[in-house]
LUMTIBA-961989 format. One record per residue (C-alpha): x, y, z. Coordinates in steps of 0.5 Angstrom, whole numbers, padded with zeros to 4 digits, always signed. Example, Ala and Ser with C-alpha at 12.3 -4.5 7.8 and 13.67 -1.06 7.14 Angstrom:
! LUMTIBA-961989
[[+0025,-0009,+0016]]
[[+0027,-0002,+0014]]
This chain:
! LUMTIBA-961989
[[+0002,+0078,+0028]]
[[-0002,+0084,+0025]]
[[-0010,+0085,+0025]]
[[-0015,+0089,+0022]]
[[-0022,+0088,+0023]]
[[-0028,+0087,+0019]]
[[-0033,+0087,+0022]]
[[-0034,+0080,+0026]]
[[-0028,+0078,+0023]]
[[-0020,+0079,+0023]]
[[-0015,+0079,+0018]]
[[-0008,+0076,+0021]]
[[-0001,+0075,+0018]]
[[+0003,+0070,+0022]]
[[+0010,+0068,+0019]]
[[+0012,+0060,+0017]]
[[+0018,+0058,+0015]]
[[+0020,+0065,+0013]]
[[+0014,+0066,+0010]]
[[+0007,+0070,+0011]]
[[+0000,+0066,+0012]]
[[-0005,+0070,+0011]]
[[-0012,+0068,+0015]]
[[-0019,+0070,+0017]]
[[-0021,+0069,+0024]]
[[-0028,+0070,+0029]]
[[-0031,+0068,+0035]]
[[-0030,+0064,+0041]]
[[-0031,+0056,+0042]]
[[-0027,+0050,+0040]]
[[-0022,+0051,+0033]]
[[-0025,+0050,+0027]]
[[-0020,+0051,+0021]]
[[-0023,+0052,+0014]]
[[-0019,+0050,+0008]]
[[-0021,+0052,+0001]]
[[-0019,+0048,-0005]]
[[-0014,+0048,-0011]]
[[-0015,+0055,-0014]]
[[-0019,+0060,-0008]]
[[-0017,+0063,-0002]]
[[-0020,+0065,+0005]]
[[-0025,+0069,+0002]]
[[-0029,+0062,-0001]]
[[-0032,+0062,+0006]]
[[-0035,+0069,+0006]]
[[-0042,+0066,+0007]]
[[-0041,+0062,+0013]]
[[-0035,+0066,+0017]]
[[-0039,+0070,+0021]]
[[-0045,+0064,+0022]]
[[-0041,+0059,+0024]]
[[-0036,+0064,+0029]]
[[-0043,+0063,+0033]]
[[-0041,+0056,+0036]]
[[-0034,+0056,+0034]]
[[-0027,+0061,+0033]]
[[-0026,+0059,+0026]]
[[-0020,+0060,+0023]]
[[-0020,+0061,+0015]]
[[-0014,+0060,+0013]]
[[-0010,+0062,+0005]]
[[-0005,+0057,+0004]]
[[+0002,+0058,+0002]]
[[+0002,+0061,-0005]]
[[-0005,+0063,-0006]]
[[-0010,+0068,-0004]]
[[-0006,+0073,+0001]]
[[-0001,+0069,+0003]]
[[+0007,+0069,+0002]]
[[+0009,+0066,-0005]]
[[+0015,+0061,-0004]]
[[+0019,+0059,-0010]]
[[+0019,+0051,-0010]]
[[+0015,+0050,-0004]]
[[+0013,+0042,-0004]]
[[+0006,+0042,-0006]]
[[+0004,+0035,-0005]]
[[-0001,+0033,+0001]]
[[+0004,+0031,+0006]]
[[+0008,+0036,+0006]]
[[+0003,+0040,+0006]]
[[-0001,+0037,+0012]]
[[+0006,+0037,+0015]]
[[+0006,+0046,+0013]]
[[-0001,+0047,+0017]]
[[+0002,+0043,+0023]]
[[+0007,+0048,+0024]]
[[+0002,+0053,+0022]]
[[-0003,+0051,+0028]]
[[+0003,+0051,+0033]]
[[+0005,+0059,+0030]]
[[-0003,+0060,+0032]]
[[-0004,+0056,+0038]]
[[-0008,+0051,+0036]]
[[-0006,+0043,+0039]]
[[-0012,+0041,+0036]]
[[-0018,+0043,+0031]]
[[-0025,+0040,+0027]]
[[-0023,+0042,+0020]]
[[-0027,+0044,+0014]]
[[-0024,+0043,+0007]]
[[-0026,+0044,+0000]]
[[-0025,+0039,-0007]]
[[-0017,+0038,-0006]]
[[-0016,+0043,+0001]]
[[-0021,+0037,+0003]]
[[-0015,+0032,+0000]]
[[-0010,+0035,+0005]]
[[-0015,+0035,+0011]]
[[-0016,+0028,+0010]]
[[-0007,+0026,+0009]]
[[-0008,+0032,+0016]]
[[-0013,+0027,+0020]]
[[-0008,+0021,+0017]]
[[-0001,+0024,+0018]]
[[-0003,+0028,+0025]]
[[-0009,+0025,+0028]]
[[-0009,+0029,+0035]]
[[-0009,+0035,+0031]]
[[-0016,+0033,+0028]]
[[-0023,+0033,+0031]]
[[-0029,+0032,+0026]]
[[-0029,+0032,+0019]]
[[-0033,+0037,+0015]]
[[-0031,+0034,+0008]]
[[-0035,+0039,+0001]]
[[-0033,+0034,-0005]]
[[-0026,+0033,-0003]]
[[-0022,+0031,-0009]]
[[-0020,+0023,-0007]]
[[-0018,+0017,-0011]]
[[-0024,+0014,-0013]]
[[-0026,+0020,-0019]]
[[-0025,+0018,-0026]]
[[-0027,+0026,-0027]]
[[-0021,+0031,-0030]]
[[-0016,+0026,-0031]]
[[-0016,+0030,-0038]]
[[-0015,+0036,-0037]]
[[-0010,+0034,-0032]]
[[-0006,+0031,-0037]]
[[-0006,+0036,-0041]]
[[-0004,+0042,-0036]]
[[+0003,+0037,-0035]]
[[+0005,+0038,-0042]]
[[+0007,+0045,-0045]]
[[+0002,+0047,-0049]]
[[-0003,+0046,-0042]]
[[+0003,+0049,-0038]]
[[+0003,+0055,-0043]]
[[-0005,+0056,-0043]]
[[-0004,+0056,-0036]]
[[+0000,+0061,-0036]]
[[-0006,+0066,-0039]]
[[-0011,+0065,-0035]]
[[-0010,+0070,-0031]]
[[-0010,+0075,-0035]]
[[-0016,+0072,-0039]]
[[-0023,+0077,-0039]]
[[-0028,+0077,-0033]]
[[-0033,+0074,-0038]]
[[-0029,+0068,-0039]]
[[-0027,+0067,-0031]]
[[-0035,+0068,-0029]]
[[-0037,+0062,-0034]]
[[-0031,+0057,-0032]]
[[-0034,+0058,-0024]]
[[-0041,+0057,-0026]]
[[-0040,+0051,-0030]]
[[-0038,+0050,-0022]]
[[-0045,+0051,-0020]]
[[-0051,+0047,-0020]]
[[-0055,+0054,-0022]]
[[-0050,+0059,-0026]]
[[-0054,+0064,-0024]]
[[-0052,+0063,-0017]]
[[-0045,+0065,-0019]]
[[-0043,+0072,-0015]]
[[-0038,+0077,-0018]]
[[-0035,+0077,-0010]]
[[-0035,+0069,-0012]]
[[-0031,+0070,-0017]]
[[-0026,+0074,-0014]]
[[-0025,+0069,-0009]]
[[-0022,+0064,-0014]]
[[-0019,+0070,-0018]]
[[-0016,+0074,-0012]]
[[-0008,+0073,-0012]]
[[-0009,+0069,-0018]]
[[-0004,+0073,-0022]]
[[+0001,+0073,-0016]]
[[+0008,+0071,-0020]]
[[+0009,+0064,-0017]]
[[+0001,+0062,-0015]]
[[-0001,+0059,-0023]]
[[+0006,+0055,-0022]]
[[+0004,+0052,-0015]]
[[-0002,+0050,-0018]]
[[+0002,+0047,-0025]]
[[+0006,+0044,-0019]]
[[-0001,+0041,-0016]]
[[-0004,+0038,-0022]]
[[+0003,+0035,-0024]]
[[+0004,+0031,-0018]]
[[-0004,+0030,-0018]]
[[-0004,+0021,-0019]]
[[+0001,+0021,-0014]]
[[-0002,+0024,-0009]]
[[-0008,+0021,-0009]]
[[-0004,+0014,-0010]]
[[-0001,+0016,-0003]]
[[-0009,+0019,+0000]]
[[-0011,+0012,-0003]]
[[-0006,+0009,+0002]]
[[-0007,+0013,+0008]]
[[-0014,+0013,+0008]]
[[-0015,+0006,+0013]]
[[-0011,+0012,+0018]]
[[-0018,+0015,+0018]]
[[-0023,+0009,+0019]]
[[-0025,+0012,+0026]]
[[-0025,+0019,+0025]]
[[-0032,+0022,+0025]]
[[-0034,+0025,+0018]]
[[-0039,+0030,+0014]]
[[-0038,+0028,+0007]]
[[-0043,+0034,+0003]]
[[-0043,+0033,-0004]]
[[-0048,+0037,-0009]]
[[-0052,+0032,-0014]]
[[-0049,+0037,-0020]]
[[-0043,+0037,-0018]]
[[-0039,+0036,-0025]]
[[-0031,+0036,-0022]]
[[-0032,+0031,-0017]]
[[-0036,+0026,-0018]]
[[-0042,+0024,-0014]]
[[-0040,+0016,-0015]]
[[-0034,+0017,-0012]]
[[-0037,+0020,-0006]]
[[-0040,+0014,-0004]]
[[-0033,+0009,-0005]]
[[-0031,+0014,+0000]]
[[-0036,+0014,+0005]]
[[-0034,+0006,+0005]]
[[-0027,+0007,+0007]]
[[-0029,+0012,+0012]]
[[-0034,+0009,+0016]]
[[-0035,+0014,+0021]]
[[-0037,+0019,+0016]]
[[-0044,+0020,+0013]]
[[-0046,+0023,+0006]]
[[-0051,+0028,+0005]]
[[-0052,+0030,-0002]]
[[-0056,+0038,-0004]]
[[-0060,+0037,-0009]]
[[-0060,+0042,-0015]]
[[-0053,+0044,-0013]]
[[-0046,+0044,-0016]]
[[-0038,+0042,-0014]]
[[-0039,+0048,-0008]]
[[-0044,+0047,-0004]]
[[-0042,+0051,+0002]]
[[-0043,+0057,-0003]]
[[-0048,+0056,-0008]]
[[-0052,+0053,-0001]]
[[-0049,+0057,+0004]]
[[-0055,+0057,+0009]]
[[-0055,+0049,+0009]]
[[-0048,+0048,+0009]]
[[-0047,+0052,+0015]]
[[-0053,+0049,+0018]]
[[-0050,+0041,+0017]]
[[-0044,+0044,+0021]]
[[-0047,+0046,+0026]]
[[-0050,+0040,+0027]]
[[-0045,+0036,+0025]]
[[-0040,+0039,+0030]]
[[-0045,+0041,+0037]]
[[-0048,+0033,+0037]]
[[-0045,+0027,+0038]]
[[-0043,+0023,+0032]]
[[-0049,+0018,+0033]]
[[-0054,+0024,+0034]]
[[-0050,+0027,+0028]]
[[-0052,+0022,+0024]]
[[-0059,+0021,+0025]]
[[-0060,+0028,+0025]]
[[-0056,+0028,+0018]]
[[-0061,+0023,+0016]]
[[-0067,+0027,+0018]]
[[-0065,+0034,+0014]]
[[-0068,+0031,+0008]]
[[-0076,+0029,+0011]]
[[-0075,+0037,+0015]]
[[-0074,+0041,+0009]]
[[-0077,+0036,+0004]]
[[-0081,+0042,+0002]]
[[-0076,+0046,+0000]]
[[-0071,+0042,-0004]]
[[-0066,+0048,-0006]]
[[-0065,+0049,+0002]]
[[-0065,+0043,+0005]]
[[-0060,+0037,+0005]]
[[-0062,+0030,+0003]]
[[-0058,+0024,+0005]]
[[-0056,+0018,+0001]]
């Protein structure tokens, strides 16, 4: 295992199943796991490492085939093995057990985590995971399975920056709130042989994964979890948010105002606030306090959570 230091946080390499998995970690306390989402890497959580490194070491990982980990010619993509992956990865670390947060489909693979191995997982923090309940997309998923859709792929990374920034700020509430150093945490390793073919692969396979998550979710009716959805948010919808939060009857929902698909970046001092609270309080008093965010900062609607 390698480390290099910066600042607060280091960089670690750690070898699974022959293949090197890159993560970011910081701080002292009880485990917490950030996961991102179907094209990103450790780098999304920039914004909330350090914060968050306050209260908890938190490991920021880069999942196999994406940002700086090792790419892997036919690893299984799907949800289960991908859950059953980071396990192997948890215990190369030294972690029995973790809270998690995850991001659109990394949210789905924390979910089929909790289901297939629920002493690995404390509390959920779940930002608009990717679920069986969103009608949006189902297009694009369509047309990124034929030729033509696999070809464009194909394309993207060597796409312009212009063209890059303007798809990530449809992701925002405000595209102005796009950063370059947001960007290049989606973009980085991007053009990495193998990584635009494990996330065709994902996309592939989409509808069966999420008819196996459908399955599984009864497996987390127990489990305490913080859904953070932004009220802008035109990838996962805001509807499907709330079918969720019914199977998940420990959860609680809590939606920001005037943001995006990625909450915990276009609202990084809100989000790591929720976490905070979600994580140090009993689940009881998480959710009250939750419900109570939205009176506390009602003033300043583009701070503050409201709940739903």
């Amino acid at each position: 295992m390698s480390a290099v230091a910066i600042g607060r946080v280091e960089d670690h390499f750690v070898s699974v199943d022959g293949t090197p998995v890159h993560y970011q970690r910081a701080g002292t306390g009880r485990p917490l796991l950030l996961i991102h989402g179907l094209v990103g890497s450790a780098r999304n959580w920039r914004q909330n490492i350090a914060e968050l490194s306050r209260e908890a070491a938190v490991y920021a990982i880069d999942l196999p085939n994406m940002g700086e980990s090792g790419r892997v010619r036919g690893f299984d993509a799907s949800l289960e093995a991908t859950a059953d992956f980071l396990v192997r990865w948890m215990q190369q670390v030294g972690l029995d057990e973790a809270d998690v947060a995850a991001h659109s489909h990394g949210g789905a693979i924390a979910m089929m985590l909790a289901a297939r191995h629920p002493d690995r997982v404390g509390k959920l923090i779940l930002f608009a995971p990717a679920n069986p309940f969103c009608d949006l997309g189902h297009q694009l998923i369509s047309f990124y399975s034929t030729r033509p859709g696999r070809w464009l792929a194909s394309l993207i990374p060597a796409l312009p920056t212009f063209i890059k920034a303007t798809a990530l700020g449809r992701m925002y509430g405000d595209p102005t709130r796009a950063t370059r150093e947001s960007l290049d945490g989606y973009t980085h390793g991007l053009a990495t042989p193998g990584s635009v073919d494990h996330v065709l692969q994902i996309v592939q396979r989409w509808n069966d994964d999420m008819a196996c998550l459908r399955d599984a979710l009864p497996k987390l009716a127990a489990k305490p979890a913080l859904l953070v959805w932004g009220d802008r948010d035109r990838a996962v919808g805001l509807s499907s948010a709330r079918q969720l939060q019914q199977q998940l009857t420990q959860s609680e929902l809590l939606v920001v105002p005037g943001v995006g698909h990625i909450a915990f970046e276009e609202s990084p001092a809100v989000s790591n606030h929720a976490i905070h609270e979600w994580l140090t309080a009993s689940t009881t008093e998480a959710q009250l306090s939750a419900r109570a965010f939205a009176m506390r900062y009602a003033s300043e609607p583009l701070r503050h959570l409201e709940a739903v």
